[in-house]
C-alpha positions in Angstrom: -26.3 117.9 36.2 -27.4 121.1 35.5 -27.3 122.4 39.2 -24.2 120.6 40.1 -22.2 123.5 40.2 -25.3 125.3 42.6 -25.3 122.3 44.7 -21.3 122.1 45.4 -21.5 125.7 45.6 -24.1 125.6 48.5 -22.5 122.6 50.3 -19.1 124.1 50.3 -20.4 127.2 52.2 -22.0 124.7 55.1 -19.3 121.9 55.0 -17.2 120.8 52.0 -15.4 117.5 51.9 -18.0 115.3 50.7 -18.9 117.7 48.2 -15.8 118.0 47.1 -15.3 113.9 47.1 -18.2 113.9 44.6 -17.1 116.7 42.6 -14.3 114.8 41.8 -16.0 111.8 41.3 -18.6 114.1 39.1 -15.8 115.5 37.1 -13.8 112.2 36.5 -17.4 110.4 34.9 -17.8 114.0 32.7 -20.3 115.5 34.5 -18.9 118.6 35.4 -15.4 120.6 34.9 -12.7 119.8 36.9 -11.0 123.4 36.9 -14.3 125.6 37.3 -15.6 122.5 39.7 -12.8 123.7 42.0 -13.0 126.9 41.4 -16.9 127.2 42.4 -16.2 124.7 45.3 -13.4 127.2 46.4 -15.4 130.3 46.0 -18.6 128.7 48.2 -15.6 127.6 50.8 -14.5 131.3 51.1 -18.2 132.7 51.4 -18.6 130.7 54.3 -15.5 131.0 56.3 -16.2 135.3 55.1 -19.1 134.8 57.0 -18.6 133.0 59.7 -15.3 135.8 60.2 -18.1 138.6 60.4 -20.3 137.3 63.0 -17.0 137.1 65.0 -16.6 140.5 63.9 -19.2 142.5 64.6 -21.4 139.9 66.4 -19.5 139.5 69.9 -22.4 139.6 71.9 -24.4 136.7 69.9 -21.1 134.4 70.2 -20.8 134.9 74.0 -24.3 134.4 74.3 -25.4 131.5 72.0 -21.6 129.5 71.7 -20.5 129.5 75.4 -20.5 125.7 75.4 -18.0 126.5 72.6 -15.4 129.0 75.0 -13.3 125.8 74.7 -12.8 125.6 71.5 -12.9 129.4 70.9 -9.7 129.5 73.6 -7.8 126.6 71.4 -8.5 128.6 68.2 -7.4 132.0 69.8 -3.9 129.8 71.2 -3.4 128.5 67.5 -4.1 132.0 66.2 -1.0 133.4 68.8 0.7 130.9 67.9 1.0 130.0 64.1 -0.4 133.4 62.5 -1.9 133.7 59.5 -0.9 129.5 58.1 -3.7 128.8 60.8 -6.2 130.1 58.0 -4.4 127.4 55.6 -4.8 124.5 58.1 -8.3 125.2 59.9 -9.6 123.5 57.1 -8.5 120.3 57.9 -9.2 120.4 61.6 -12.1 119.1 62.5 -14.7 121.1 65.1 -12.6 124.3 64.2 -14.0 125.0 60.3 -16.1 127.7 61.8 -14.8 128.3 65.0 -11.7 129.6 63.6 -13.0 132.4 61.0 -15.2 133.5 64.0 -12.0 133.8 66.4 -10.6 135.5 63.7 -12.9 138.0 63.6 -13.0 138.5 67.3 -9.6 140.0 66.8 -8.0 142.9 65.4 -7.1 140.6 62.3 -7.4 143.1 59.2 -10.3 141.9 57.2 -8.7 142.4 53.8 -5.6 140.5 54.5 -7.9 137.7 55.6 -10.0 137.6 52.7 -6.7 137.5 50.5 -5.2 134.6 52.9 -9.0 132.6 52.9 -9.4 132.8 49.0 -6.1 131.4 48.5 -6.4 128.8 50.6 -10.6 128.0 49.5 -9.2 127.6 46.2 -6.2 125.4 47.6 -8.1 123.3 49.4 -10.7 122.7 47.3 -7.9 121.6 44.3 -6.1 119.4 46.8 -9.0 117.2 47.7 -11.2 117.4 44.2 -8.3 116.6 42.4 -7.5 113.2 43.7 -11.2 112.6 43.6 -11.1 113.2 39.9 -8.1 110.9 39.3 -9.3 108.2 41.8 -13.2 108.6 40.6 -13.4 105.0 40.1 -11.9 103.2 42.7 -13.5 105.4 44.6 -16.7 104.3 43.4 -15.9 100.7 43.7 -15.4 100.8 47.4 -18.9 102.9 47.9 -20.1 99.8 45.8 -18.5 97.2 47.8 -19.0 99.4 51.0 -23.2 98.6 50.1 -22.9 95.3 49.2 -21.2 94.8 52.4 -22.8 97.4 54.6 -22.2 95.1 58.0 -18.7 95.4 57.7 -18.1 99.3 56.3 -20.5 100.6 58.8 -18.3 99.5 62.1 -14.9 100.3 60.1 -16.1 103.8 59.3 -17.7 104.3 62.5 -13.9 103.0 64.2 -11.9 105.4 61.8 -14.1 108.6 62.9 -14.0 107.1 66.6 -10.6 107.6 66.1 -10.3 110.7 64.5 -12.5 111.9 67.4 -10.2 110.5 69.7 -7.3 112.4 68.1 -8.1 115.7 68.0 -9.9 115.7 71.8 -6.0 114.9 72.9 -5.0 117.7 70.3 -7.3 120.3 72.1 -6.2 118.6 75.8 -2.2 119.2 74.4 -2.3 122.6 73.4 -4.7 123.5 76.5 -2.5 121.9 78.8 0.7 123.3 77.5 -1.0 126.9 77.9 -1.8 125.6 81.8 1.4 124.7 82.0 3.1 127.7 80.6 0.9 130.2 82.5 1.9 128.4 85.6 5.5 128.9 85.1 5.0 132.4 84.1 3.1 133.1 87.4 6.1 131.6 89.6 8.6 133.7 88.3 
């Protein structure tokens, strides 16, 4: 217990919503507290994403050179960027495949780095309350189902491995939308 707050510091820079999942859970059996749990999970959320914005920043060359199979993804992150502004740094937490694209795109741009950092804490902090908090009220149904989850291993593996099928599945057509919509846009733009 004593390097709890380490630990979800740590795994919140690399990743995040497990850690979170059992920071709640940590925080509803005692083991931690709940308002500096998200407030460390938060702050290890926006080291990362502060990171991953200054590779994109001052890193360009290592980017094109080491994440070309990732130009894709990059392009997406650069449309949603055009697009939505400054609420895509609210929701490219919750996108999956984007966590560190994203910050790096970011970065790529002329974004101002303060008003980034401002907009990233924020949302660290946000994001970090809105999924350790129902962890923390849920801690114990939660645990139940990892409990009934192991006694009954044959049937969570193929329902979890279905679910992130899924998810999967989703966001490809996501990226395939908002690629093809640019296609088709572009297109229409050059026929005029």
């Amino acid at each position: 217990h004593q390097y709890a707050y380490i630990v979800l510091f740590v795994w919140c820079i690399l990743e995040g919503e497990i850690a979170l999942i059992l920071g709640g859970i940590m925080a509803h059996e005692g083991h931690i507290n709940l308002p500096l749990g998200i407030f460390v999970a938060g702050l290890g959320a926006f080291c990362g994403d502060q990171f991953y914005f200054f590779i994109g920043r001052y890193n360009k060359k290592y980017i094109s050179e080491k994440l070309s199979k990732q130009r894709r993804k990059f392009a997406i992150a650069h449309l949603l960027l055009q697009r939505y502004g400054w609420p895509i740094i609210f929701l490219q937490r919750y996108m999956y495949g984007f966590r560190v694209i994203i910050p790096m795109t970011i970065g790529l741009t002329g974004y101002s780095a303060k008003k980034y950092a401002l907009i990233n804490l924020i949302s660290a902090w946000c994001w970090a309350a809105i999924t350790i908090i129902p962890a923390w009220i849920l801690g114990e149904h939660i645990l139940d189902i990892l409990h009934k989850a192991k006694e009954h291993w044959y049937v969570a593996v193929p329902v979890v491995a279905l679910f992130l099928g899924a998810l999967l599945y989703g966001f490809k057509r996501i990226e395939n939308k908002i690629l093809n919509e640019r296609k088709h846009r572009s297109a229409v733009s050059n026929n005029q």
